[in-house]
C-alpha positions as CSV (number, residue, x, y, z in Angstrom):
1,X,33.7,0.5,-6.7
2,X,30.0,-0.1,-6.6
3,X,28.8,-3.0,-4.3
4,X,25.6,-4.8,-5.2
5,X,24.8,-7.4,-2.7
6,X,22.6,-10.2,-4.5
7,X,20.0,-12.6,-3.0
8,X,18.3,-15.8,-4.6
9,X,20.0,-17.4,-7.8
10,X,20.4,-14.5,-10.2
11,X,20.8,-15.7,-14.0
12,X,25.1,-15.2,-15.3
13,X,23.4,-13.1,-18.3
14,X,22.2,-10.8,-15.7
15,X,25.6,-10.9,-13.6
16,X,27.4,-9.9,-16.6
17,X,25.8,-6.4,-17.3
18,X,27.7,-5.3,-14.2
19,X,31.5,-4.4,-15.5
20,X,33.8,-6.3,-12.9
21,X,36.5,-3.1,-12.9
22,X,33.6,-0.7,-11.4
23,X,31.3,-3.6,-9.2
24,X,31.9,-5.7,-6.9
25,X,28.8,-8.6,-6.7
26,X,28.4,-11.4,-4.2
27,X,26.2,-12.6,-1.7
28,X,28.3,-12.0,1.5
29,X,29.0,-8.3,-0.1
30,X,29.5,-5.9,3.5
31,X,28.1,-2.0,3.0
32,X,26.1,-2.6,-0.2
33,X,25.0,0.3,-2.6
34,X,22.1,-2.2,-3.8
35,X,20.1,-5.4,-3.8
36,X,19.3,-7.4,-6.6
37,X,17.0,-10.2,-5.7
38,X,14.4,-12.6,-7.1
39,X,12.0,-13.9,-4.2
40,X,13.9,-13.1,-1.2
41,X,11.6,-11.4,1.3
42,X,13.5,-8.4,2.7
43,X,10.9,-7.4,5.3
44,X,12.7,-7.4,8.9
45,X,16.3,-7.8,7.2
46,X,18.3,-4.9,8.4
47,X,18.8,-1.9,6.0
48,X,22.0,-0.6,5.4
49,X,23.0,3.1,5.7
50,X,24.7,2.5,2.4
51,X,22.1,1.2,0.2
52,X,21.0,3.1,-2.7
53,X,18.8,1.0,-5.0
54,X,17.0,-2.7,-4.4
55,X,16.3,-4.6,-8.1
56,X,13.8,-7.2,-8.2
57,X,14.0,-9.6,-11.2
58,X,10.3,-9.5,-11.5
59,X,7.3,-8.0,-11.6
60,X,5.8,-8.3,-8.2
61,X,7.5,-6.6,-5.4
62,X,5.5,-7.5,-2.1
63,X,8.9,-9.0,-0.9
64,X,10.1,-5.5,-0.5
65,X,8.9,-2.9,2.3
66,X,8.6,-0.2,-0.5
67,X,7.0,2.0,1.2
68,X,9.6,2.1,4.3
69,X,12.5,2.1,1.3
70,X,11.6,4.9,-0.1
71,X,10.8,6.8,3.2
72,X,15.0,6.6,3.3
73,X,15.4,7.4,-0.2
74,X,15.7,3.9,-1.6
75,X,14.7,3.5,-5.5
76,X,12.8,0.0,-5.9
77,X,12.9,-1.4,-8.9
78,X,11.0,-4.5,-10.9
79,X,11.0,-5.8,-14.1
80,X,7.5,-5.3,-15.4
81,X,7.3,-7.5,-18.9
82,X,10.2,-9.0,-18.9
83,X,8.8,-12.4,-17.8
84,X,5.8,-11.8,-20.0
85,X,6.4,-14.0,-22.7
86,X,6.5,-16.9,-20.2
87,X,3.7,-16.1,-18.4
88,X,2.0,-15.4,-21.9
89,X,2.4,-19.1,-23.3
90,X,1.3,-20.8,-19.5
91,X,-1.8,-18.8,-20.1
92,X,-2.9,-20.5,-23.0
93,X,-2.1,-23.5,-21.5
94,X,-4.3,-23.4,-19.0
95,X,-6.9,-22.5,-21.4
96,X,-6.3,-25.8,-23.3
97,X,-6.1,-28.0,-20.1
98,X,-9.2,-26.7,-19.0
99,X,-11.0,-27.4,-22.7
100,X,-9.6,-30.2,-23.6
101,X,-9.4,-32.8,-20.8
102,X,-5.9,-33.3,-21.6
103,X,-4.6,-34.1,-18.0
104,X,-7.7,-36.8,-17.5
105,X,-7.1,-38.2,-21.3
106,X,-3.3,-38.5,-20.6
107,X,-4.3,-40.2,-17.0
108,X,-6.7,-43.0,-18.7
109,X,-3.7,-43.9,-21.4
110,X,-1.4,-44.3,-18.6
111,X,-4.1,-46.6,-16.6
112,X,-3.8,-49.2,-20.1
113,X,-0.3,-50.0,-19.0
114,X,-1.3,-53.3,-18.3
115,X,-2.7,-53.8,-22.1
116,X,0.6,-55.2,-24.0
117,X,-1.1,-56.1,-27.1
118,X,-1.4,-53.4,-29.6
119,X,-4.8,-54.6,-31.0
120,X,-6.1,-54.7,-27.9
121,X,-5.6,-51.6,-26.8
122,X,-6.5,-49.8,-29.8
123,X,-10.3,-50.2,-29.7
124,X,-10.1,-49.4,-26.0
125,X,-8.5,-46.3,-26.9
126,X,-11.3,-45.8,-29.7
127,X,-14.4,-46.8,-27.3
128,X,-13.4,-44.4,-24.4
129,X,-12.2,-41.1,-26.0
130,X,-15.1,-39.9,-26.4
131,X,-15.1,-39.6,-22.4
132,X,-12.8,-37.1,-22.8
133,X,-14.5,-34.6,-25.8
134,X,-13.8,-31.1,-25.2
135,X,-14.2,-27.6,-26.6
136,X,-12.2,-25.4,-28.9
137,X,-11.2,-21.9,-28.0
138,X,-11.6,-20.4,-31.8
139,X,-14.4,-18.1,-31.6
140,X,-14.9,-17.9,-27.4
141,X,-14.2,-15.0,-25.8
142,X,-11.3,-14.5,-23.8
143,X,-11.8,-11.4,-20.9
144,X,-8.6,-10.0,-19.8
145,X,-8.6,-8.1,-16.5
146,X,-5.4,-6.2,-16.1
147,X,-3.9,-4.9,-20.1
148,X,-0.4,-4.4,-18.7
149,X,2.5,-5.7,-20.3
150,X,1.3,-9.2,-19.8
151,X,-2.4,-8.7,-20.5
152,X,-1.6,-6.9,-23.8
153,X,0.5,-9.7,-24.9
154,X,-2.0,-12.4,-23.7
155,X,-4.9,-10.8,-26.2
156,X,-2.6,-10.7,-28.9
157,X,-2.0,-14.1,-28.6
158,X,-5.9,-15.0,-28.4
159,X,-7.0,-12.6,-31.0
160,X,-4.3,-14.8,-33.1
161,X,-6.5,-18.1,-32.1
162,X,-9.6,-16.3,-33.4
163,X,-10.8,-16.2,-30.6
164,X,-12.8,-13.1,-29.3
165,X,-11.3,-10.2,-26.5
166,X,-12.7,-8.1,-24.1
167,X,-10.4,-5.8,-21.7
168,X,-11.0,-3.9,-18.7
169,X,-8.4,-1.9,-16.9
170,X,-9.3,0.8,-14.6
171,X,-6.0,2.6,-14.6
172,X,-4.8,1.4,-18.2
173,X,-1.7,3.8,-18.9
174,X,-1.0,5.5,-22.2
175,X,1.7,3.2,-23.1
176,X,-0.1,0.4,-22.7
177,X,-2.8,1.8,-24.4
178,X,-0.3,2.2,-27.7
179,X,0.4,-1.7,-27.3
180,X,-2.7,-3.1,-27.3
181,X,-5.0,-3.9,-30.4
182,X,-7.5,-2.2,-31.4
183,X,-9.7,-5.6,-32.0
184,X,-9.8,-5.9,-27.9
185,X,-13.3,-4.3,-26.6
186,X,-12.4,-1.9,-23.3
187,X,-15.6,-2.7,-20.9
188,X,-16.3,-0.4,-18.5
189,X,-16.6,-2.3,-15.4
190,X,-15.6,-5.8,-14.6
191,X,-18.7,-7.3,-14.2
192,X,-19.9,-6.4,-17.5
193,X,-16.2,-8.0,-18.3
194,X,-17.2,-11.0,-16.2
195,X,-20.9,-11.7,-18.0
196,X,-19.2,-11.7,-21.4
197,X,-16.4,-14.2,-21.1
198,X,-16.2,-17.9,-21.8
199,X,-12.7,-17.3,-20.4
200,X,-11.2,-15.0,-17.9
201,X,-7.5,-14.2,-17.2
202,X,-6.4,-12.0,-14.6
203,X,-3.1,-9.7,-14.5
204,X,-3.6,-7.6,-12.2
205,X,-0.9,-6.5,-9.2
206,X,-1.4,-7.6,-6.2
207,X,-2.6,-4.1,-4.0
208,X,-4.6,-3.2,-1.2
209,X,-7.1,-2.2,-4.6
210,X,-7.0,-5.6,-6.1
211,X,-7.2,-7.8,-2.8
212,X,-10.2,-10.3,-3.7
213,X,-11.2,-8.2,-6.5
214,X,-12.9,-11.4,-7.7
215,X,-15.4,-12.3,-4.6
216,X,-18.9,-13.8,-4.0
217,X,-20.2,-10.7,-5.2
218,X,-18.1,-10.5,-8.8
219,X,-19.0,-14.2,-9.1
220,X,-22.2,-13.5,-9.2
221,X,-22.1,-11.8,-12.5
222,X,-20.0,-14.8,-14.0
223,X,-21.2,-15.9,-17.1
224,X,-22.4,-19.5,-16.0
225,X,-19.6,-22.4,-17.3
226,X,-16.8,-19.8,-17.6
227,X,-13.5,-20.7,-16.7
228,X,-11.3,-18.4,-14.4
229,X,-7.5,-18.2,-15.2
230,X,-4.8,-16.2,-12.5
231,X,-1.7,-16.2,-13.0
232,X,-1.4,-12.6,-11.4
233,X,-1.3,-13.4,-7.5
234,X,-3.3,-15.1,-5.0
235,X,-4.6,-12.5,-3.0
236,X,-6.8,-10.8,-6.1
237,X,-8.8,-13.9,-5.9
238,X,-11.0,-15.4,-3.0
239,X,-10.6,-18.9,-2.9
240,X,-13.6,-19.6,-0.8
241,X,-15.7,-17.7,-3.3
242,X,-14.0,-19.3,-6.0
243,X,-15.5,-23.2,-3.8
244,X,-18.9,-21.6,-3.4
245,X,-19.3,-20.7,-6.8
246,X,-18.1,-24.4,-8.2
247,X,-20.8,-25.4,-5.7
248,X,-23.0,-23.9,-7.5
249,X,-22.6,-24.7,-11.2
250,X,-21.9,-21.2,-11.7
251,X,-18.3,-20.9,-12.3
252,X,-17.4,-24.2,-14.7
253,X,-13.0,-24.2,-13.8
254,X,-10.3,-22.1,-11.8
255,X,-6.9,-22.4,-13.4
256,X,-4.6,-21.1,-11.1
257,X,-0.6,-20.8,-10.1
258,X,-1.3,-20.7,-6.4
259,X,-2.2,-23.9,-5.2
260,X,-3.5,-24.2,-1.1
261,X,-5.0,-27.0,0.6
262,X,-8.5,-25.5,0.1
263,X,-8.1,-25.9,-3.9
264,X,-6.6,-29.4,-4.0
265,X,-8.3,-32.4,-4.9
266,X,-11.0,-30.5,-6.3
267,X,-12.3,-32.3,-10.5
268,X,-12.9,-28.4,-11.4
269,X,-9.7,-26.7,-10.3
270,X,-6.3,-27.2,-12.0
271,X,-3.7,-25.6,-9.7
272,X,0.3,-25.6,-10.7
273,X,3.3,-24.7,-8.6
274,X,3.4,-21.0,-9.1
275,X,5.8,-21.6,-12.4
276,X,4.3,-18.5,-14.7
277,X,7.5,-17.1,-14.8
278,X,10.2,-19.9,-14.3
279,X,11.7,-20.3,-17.7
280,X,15.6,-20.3,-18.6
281,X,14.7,-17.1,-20.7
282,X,12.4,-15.3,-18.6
283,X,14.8,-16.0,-16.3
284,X,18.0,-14.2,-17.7
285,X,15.5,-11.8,-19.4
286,X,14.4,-10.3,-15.5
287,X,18.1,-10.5,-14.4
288,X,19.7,-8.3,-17.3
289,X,16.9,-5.7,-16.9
290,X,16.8,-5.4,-13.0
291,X,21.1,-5.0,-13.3
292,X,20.7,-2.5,-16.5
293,X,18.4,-0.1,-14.4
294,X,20.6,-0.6,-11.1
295,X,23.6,0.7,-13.3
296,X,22.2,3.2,-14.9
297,X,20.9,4.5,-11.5
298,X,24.3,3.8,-9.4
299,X,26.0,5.6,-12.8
300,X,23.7,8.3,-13.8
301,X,20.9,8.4,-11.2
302,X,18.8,7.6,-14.0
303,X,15.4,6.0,-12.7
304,X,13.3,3.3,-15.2
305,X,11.0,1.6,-13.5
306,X,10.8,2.1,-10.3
307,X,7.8,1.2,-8.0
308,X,8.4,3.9,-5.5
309,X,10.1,6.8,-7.3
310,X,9.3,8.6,-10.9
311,X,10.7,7.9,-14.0
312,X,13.4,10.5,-15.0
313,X,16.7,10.6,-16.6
314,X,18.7,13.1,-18.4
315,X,22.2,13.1,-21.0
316,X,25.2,13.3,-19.0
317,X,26.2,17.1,-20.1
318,X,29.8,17.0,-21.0
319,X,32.8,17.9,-18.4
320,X,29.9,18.3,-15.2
321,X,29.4,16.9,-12.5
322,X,26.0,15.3,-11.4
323,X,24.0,15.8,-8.2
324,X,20.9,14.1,-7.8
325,X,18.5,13.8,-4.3
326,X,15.2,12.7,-3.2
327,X,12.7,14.5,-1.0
328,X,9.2,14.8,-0.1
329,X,7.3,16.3,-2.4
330,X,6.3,19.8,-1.2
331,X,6.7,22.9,-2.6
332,X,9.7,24.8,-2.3
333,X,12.5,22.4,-1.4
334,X,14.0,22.8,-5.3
335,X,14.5,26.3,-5.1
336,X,15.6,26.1,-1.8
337,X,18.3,23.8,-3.0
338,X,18.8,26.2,-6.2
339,X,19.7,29.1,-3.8
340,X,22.3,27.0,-2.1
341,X,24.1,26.2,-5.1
342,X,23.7,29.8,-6.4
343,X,24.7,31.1,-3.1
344,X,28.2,29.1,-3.0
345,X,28.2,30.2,-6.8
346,X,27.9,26.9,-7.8
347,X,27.1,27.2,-11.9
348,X,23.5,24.9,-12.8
349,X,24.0,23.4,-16.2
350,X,20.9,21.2,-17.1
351,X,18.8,19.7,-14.7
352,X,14.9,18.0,-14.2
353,X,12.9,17.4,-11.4
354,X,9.7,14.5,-11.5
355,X,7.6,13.6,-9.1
356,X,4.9,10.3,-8.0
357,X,3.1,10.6,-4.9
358,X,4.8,11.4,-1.7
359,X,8.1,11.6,-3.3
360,X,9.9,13.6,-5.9
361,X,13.6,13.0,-7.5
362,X,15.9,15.4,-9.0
363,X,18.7,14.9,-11.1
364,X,20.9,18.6,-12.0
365,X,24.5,18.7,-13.8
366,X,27.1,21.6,-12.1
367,X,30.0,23.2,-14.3
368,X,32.2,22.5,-10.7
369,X,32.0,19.6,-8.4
370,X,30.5,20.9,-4.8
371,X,32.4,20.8,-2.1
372,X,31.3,18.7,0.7
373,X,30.1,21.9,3.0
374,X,27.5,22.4,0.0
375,X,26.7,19.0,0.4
376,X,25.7,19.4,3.5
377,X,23.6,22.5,3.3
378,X,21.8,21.2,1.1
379,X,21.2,17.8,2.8
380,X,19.8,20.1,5.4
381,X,16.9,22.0,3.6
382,X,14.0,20.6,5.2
383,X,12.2,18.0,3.0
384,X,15.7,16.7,1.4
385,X,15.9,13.0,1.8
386,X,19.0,12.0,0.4
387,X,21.4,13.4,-1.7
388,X,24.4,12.0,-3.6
389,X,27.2,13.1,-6.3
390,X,28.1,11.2,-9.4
């Protein structure tokens, strides 16, 4: 039995995807194989010698000590674009509310309550919407910094309202490079991005790379009346840039999902509860992914989207069994591992080795199960992290 230990309210769709005669899933669940979580921060919760695999239905992950977990051989997971539609359609809100006065508008109808003749408050109405004129977003130009999973599907979206895009992404990756349209303009920097846009929305993660990415010093290349959209993370954005700028008529709105104290009260700032991705679907749809990939990995040692570890998987050769470890990526520690297995005349079938960064992962199908003293030889070549058999 497996023995996934969940944290936060995890959608029943997502709950599902693990078959109850091979998991046992709870909160209280002793000796877990892996997390699945949502915004529980796991930093100074104990790790257990067991765990395999933490899954966060999400995108963001700087709830998890990722580094630390994958020190110890721990595959992180997230859920990059399955909350993208939501996030997607609260963009475009926030462009409307900040062209349209609709909150103010809606405010001054409510203030008429006290009007309970019809024909009276009709040409109120008439004389004092012109208070709240606005402007439309066909033909502006939207700049989109960050063409991820999110950011792709945001300048579809805009490109459908005839509105202009521009893109910049300093690390855009081929795949997202396939997904995005060929109608958005890459710009080379993002201050060039910046002096283009009537509108700018940021998706971007939040990194030590994109910490206040948009500062006094961005700002200043702002083109003057634009309005700034994040519904990324906070820390990409200086708030107290974000004041001085209002201050001075340069920067016309913030739009935001990250309210603090600094930001409230403020005519040019519309701030929400941090609800980009709290929708019944984008809910289930983070839940089912994050479970799929911990099975697949628990099951097959198969790795899709991981944060700390590279993306590899291979067929399950018939009638084999599977070994898969971790380790530190230097040269040498798969053949070392190869000569153990050939020494105890242990058969290789298939196998593939990837690595990211500091860290590699290998995943190789035996004709024999090893015994456990091959195990353990090759748990001690230097550089092996962990090492497991399915």
């Amino acid at each position: 039995m497996y023995k996934v230990r969940t944290y936060n309210k995890i959608a029943l769709s997502g709950l599902d995807r693990f078959p109850r005669q091979a998991y046992e899933v709870g909160s209280d669940i002793a000796h877990p194989d892996a997390f699945l979580l949502r915004s529980q921060k796991l930093q100074g919760i104990e790790v257990p010698q067991s765990l395999l695999a933490v899954a966060r239905a999400g995108a963001g992950v700087n709830n998890v000590p990722v580094a630390e977990y994958g020190k110890l051989g721990i595959v992180v997971f997230n859920t990059p674009g399955a909350n993208a539609n939501a996030v997607k359609e609260l963009v475009m809100a926030g462009m409307l509310l900040s062209s349209r006065a609709i909150v103010d508008s809606m405010n001054f109808v409510q203030s008429l309550a006290d009007l309970k003749d019809p024909a009276e408050m009709s040409p109120r109405v008439e004389k004092e919407k012109s208070r709240f004129a606005g402007n439309e977003l066909k033909g502006k130009t939207l700049g989109i910094v960050g063409l991820g999973a999110i950011g792709s599907m945001v300048a579809e979206m805009a490109l459908a309202m005839g509105m202009k895009v521009v893109g910049f992404d300093p690390v855009l990756s081929i795949d997202a490079a396939w997904r995005l349209s060929n109608e958005v303009s890459r710009m080379e920097n993002l201050q060039s991005l910046l002096a283009r846009s009537d509108y700018v929305s940021m998706h971007v993660p939040a990194v030590d790379g994109t910490r206040h990415m948009i500062n006094n010093d961005t700002l200043a290349a702002i083109k003057p009346g634009a309005v700034l959209l994040n519904f990324a993370r906070d820390t990409i954005v200086d708030a107290a840039a974000v004041l001085e700028s209002l201050a001075a008529g340069k920067l016309g709105k913030y739009v935001c999902d990250f309210p603090e104290p600094s930001l409230l009260g403020h005519p040019q700032i519309i701030a929400l509860p941090h609800i980009g991705a709290s929708t019944e679907e984008s809910e289930e749809n983070c839940a089912v992914m994050a479970a799929n990939q911990l099975v697949d990995y628990l099951e097959n040692g198969n790795i899709e989207n991981s944060v700390n570890f590279p993306k590899i998987s291979m067929e399950r050769s018939p009638g084999t069994a599977r070994i898969i470890f971790s380790n530190d990526n230097v040269p040498g520690v798969l053949g070392q591992v190869l000569s153990v297995l050939a020494e105890n005349k242990v058969n290789v079938v298939d196998m593939v080795n990837k690595s990211r960064a500091e860290l590699a992962f290998n995943i190789v199908d035996v004709e024999t199960l090893p015994g456990d003293d091959v195990l353990r030889a090759i748990a001690k070549v230097e550089h092996v992290i962990r090492i497991r058999v399915i």
